[in-house]
N, C-alpha and C positions, 0 to 999 in steps of 0.2 A: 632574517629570523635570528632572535637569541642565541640560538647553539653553530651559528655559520660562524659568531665570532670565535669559537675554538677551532683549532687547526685539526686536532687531532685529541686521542686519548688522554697522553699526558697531560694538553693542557687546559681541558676539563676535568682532572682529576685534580691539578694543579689549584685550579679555580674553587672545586667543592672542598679540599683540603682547607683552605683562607677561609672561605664562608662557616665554616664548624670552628673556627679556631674562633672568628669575630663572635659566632653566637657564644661560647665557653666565655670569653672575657665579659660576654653582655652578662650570660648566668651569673657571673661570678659576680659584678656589678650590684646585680637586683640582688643578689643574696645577702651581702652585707649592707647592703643602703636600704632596703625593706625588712626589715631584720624581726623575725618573730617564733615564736617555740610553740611546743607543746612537749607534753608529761616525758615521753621518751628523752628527748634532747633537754630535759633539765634536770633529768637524771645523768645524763654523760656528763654534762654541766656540772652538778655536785657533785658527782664522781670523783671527777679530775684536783677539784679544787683541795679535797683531801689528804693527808697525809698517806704516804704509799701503801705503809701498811696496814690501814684503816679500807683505804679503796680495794685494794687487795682483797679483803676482807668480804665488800659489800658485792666485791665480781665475782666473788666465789659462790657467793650465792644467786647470782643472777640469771637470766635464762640463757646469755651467751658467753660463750668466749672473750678472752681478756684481752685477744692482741690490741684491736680496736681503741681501749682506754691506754693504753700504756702509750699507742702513738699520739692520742691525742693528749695526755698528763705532758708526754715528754715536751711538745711545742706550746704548749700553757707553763711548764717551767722553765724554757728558754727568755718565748717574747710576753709573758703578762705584766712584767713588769711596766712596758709601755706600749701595750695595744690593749683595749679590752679584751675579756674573756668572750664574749658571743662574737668578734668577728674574729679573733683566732681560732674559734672553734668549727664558723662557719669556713671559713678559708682550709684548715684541713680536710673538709669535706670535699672540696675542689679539687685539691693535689692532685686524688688518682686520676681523674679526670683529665686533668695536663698532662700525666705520665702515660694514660693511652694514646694522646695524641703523639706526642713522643714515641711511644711504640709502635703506633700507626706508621711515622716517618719512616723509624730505623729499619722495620723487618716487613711490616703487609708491605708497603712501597717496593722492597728488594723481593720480596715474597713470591709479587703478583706484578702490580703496577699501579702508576700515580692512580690511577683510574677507581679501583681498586680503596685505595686508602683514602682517596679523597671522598669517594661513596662514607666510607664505612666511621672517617674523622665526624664526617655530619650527621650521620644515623648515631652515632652513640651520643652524641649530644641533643640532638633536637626531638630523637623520635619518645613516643609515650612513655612518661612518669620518669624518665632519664634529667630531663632539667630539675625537676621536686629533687629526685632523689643523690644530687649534683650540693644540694648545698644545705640535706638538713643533717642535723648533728648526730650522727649515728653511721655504725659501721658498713651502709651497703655501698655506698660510693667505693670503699676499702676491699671489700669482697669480688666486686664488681670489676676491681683492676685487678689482682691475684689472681681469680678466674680465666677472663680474658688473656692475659699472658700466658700463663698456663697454656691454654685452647694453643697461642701464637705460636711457643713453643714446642708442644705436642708435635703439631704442623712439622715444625724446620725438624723436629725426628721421623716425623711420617715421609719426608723427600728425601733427605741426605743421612738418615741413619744416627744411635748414638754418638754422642763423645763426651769425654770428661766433664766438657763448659755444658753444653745443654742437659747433661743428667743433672747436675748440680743444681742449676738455673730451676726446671721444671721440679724437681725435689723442696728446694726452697719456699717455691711460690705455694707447692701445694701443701707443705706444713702452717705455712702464713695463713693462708686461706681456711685450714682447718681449724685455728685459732683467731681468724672472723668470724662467722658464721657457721652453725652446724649445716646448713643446704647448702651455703659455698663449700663445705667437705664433702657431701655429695653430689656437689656438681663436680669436684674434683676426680670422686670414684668414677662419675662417669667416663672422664676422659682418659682416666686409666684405662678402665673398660675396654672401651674401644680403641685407644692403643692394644690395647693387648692382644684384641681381634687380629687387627693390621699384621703385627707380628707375627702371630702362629701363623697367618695367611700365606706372607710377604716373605719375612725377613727373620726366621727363626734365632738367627746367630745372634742377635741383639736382645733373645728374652734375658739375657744374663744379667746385662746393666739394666733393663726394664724391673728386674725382682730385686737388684740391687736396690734401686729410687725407692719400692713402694717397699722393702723391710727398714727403711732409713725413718722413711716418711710413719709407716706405722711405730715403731720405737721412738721418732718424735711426741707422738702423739697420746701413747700407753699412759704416761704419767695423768693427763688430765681423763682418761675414760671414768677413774674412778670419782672425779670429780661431776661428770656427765650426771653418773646415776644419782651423785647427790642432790645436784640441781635439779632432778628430775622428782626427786621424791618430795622436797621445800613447794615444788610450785604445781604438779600437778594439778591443786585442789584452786590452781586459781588461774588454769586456764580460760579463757571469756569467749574463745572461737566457737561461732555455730558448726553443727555437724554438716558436713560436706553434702552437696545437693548436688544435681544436673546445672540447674541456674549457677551454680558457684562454679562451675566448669566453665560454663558457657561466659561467667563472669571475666575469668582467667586469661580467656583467648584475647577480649576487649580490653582489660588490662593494657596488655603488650600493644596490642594494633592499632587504639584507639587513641586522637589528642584525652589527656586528661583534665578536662575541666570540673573536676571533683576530686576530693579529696578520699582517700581509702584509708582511712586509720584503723578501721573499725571492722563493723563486719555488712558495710554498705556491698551488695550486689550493682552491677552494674548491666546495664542492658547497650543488647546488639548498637550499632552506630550504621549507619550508610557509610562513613569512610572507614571505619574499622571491617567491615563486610566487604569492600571494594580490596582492601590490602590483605585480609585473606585470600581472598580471588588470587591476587594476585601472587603471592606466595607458592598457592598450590600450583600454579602454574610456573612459575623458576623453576619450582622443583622437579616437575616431571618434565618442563623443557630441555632444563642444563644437566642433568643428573649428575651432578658433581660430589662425587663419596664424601670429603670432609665437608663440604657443607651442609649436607645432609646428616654427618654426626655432630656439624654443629648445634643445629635447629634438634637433634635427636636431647641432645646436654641438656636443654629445657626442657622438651618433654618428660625426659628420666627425674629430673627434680623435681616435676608436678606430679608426676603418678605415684615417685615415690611417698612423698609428701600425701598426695591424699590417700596411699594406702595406711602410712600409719594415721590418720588422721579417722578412714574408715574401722582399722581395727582395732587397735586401742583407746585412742582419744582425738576430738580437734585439734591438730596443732599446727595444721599450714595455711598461712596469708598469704596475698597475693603478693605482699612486697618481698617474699622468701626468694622469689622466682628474680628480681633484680642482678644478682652475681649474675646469673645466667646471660643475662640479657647481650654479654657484649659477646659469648661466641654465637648469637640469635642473630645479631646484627650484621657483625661478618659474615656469616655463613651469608646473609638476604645480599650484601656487596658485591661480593663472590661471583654469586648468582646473575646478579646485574648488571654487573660488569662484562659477565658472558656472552651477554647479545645485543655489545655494544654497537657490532654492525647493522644490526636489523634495527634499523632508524624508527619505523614505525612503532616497533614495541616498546623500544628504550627509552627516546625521547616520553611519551604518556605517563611509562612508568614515574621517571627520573621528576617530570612536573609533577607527579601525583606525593612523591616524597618530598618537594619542595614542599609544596602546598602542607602536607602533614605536619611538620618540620615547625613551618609560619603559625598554620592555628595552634600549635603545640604550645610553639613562644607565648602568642596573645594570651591562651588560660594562663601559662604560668605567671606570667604579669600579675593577671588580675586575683589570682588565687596567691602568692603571694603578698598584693596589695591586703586583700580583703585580710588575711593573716596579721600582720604586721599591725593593721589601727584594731583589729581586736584585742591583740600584743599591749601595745600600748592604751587602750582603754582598762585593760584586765589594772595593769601595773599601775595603771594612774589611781584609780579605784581603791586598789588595794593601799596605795603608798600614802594615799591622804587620807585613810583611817586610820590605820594602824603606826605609821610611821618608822620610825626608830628608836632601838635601844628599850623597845618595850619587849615583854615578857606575853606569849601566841601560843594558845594551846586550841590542838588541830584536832578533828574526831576522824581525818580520812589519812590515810598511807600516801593517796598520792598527791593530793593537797600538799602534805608536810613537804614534800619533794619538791612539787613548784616552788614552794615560796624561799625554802634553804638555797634553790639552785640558780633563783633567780630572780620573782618576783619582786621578794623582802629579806635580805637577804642579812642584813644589817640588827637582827633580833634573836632574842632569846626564846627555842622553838620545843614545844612538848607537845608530842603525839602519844594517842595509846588506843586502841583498835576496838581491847574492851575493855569492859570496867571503867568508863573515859569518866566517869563521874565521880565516881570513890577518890580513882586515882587523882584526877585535878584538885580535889579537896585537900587529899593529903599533902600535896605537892606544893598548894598554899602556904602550908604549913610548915612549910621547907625554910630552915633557917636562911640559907642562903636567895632563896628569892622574897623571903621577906626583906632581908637586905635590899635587894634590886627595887624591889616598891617603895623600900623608905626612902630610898637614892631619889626617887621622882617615875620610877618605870609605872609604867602603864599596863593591868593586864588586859588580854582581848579572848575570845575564845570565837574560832570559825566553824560554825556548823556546816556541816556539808550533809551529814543523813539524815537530821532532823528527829534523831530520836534521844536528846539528852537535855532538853532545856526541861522538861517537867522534874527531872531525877534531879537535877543542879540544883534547881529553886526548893528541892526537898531537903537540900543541904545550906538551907539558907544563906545562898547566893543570891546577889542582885544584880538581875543583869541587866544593859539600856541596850536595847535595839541599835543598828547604828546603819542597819540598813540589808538591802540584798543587792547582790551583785550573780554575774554570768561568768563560770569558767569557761573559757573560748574554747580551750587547749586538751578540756575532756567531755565533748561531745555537749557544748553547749549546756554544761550541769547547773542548777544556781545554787547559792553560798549565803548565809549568810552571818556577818560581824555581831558579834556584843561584844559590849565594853560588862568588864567583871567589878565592882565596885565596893572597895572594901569594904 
């Protein structure tokens, strides 16, 4: 049998530690050699490409935290000199993902056992939405490590007590993390939380440096609150999340448990799976088998971020995705190692499990293949599309926000770009009129104008514009929208 060739624990722990490192190199592979965006990632995209204190500008109003951009400006001002910008950008997404491997080594391995890390190396990598969310350009890969460490080191306080290196350590991480994501700061509150439990329970003499970390980490954090509410007040009115339902719960669970072969951008529900319903099964069962306290505040870390999340979501407004719940996912994962690693001697239970995670793992890789495949030549049909209308060094005027954003961040990038939300008709008229882009049309430029909502070609032609059709196209990248080119002709 398969598992006779390991000797022992370590050296199946040894064995699934290699297998999660080979699929991470594979991820990391397909990411850059299938290479494809959408609206979110060509906005980090144009982000970065900005001058600091212009991007500065456009994060302060965005709906997250700016650590994220600044790590990715910094390695886009290092290497873009000679790598493109979409695989340095995808390749950062990577990093944290090495770096829990790495952290897997250094502390679960000394923590627990190979056993242990080697479980818990291949579950952060291969189990649901962790490979997607491994190489697209946005901050959860980043949250996802900050979190996880956190959770790691919590841990090494919850056995061996404070000290200077791990208050500092878990202080750090959790300011980081507050400055990725706002749900990575609540998933961080969580594990304060229940550190704190621990302690009043436990180890009272350590609430000292426990309220030291979190008045550090709170005064970290004071300066942007007031930024919070501004960004709250700018976009309110243009949140798109449907209102929370039972299905959207029951969505959530599938989320996590289930290979992903569809994409969740959006506000697609997802239904129950036969292997996602098998791994809950089995879940509920670790749990009350092994009854292991921090794993079970592990798996609790996600729950506190989903109920927090749809409480405000229930009382104020929508505002939680499934992919909010990603930070979470890697004290989700360890806790499930933990657990599995616990009844390593009960060969009958472990062995089924441990195939059933392979198996997971396998079909997890095949979607992401083909869902990155299928991304990529949409990718490149969008770009090709685009690039042989419109071209370069011509003069694009956009009637959508997030259009202008594709095309600045990525599509066409190489053009003179005018958006305006309302009034798109008056204003392009005048803007015609623009000594300076009269210029650029006497030079040879071309102007173009991309309809996206279809409510300004009658008002244009009232301004006696001529416009030539030049065709319709498909935005991949915002739920399959279609677009269409005129050429504007003096």
């Amino acid at each position: 049998m398969f598992f006779d060739a390991f000797k022992d624990k370590d050296t199946l722990g040894i064995f699934l530690f290699i297998l999660g490192i080979i699929y991470l190199l594979f991820v990391t592979y397909i990411g850059i050699s299938m290479f494809s965006i959408w609206f979110d990632e060509t906005f980090s995209m144009m982000l970065v490409t900005l001058p600091f204190s212009q991007a500065i500008e456009i994060a302060l109003n965005d709906v997250h935290p700016p650590l994220y951009y600044i790590i990715l400006k910094l390695f886009v001002k290092i290497f873009s000199s000679f790598i493109p910008l979409e695989i340095i950008s995808r390749l950062v997404s990577t990093i944290p993902m090495y770096l829990i491997v790495i952290l897997s080594y250094k502390k679960v391995r000394k923590m627990f056992d190979w056993l242990t890390a080697g479980l818990f190396t291949l579950c952060i990598i291969t189990m649901p939405q962790l490979m997607l969310y491994s190489v697209e350009i946005r901050m959860y890969s980043w949250g996802l490590f900050f979190i996880t460490a956190s959770f790691i080191y919590a841990y090494d306080i919850y056995k061996n007590g404070f000290d200077l290196k791990n208050m500092g350590i878990l202080t750090f991480l959790t300011i980081c993390s507050a400055y990725t994501h706002y749900f990575s700061a609540i998933a961080s509150f969580s594990i304060y939380l229940y550190l704190l439990i621990f302690l009043i329970r436990n180890r009272r003499e350590d609430l000292k440096y426990f309220f030291t970390s979190t008045a550090i980490s709170i005064l970290a954090y004071v300066p942007w609150i007031f930024i919070v509410f501004n960004q709250y007040s700018l976009i309110q009115n243009r949140l798109w999340i449907d209102p929370i339902s039972f299905k959207t719960i029951i969505s959530y669970v599938y989320y996590v448990l289930s290979p992903a072969n569809i994409l969740v951008r959006g506000d697609e529900i997802l239904s129950p799976t036969i292997l996602g319903t098998i791994f809950l099964i089995i879940f509920i069962f670790l749990v009350f088998k092994v009854k292991d306290k921090y794993s079970i505040n592990g798996i609790l870390i996600l729950v506190s971020v989903v109920l927090i999340g749809v409480l405000i979501s229930i009382t104020v407004k929508p505002f939680f995705h499934a992919r909010y719940m990603i930070p979470s996912l890697g004290c989700f994962w360890l806790a499930f190692s933990i657990l599995l690693s616990k009844i390593y001697d009960n060969k009958k239970l472990f062995i089924p499990i441990l195939i059933f995670v392979l198996i997971i793992g396998a079909v997890g890789c095949v979607y992401f293949i083909n869902i990155e495949s299928q991304l990529a030549s949409d990718t490149q049909k969008e770009f090709s599309e685009i690039n042989d209308v419109i071209g370069s060094g011509n003069i694009v005027a956009v009637d959508n926000g997030n259009m202008y954003v594709e095309l600045l961040g990525y599509y066409s990038k190489d053009n003179h770009y005018l958006c305006w939300i309302e009034n798109f008709s008056q204003s392009l008229y005048q803007a015609l009129d623009d000594p300076g882009i009269k210029g650029e049309i006497e030079a040879g430029s071309h102007v173009f104008y991309i309809d996206y909502d279809q409510e300004n070609i009658d008002e244009l032609q009232k301004y006696n514009l001529t416009l030539e059709f030049k065709g319709e196209y498909t935005d991949y990248s915002l739920g399959n929208n279609p677009f269409r080119i005129y050429e504007i002709i003096p």
